[in-house]
N, C-alpha and C positions, 0 to 999 in steps of 0.2 A: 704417621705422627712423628715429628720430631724431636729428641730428650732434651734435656734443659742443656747440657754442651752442645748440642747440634743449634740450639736457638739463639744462644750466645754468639756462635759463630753467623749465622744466619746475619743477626744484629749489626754485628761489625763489619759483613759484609756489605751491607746495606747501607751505611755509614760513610764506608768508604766509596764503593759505588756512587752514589747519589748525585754529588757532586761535577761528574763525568759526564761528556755528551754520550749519545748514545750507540755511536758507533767505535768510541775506545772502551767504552763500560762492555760492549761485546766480543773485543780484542779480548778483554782483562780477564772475561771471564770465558769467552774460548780457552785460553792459554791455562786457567787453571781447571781443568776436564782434561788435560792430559796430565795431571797431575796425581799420583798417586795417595798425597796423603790428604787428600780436599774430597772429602765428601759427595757424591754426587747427589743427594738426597739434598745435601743443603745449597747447591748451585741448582740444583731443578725449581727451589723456594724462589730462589734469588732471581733466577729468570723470567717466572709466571708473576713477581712483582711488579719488573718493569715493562711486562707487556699489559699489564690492568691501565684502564681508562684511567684518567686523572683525578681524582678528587673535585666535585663542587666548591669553585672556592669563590661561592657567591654568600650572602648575611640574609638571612629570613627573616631576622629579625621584624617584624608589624607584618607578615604576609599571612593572611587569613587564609584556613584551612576549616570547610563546613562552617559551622556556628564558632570557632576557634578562632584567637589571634597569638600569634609565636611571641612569645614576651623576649627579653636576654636570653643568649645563651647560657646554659651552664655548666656542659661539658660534653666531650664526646671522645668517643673510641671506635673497636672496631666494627661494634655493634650499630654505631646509628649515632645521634645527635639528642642533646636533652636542652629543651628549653622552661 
């Protein structure tokens, strides 16, 4: 588990990452693993991020589920989606 400075870090590395294709985002972060004052606990986060499937970024919204129909969104994290 990582402390709340390791998540920060984690965060901003993610930040900054993001933006990058995928084959300088793995320069960037090769090159900081031989780094000594970088974490390797929070580049290990950073790399099993960018290897996860992408996000559904399809809208359910009116898509029926059993006797169910998905009304608005209302919010979501990293648990699931609430309609």
């Amino acid at each position: 588990m990582l402390s709340e400075s390791q998540w920060d870090r984690y965060s901003a590395l993610l930040k900054r990452l993001k933006g990058l294709p995928a084959d300088q985002r793995e320069d960037v972060l090769r090159s900081m693993r031989v780094k000594p004052e970088e974490d390797p606990s929070v580049l290990r986060y950073v790399s099993v991020y960018f290897r996860l499937p992408p996000e559904p970024d399809r809208c359910r919204t009116g898509e029926r589920i059993g006797q169910f129909t998905l009304g608005a969104q209302l919010g979501s994290g990293g648990m699931g989606v609430v309609y």
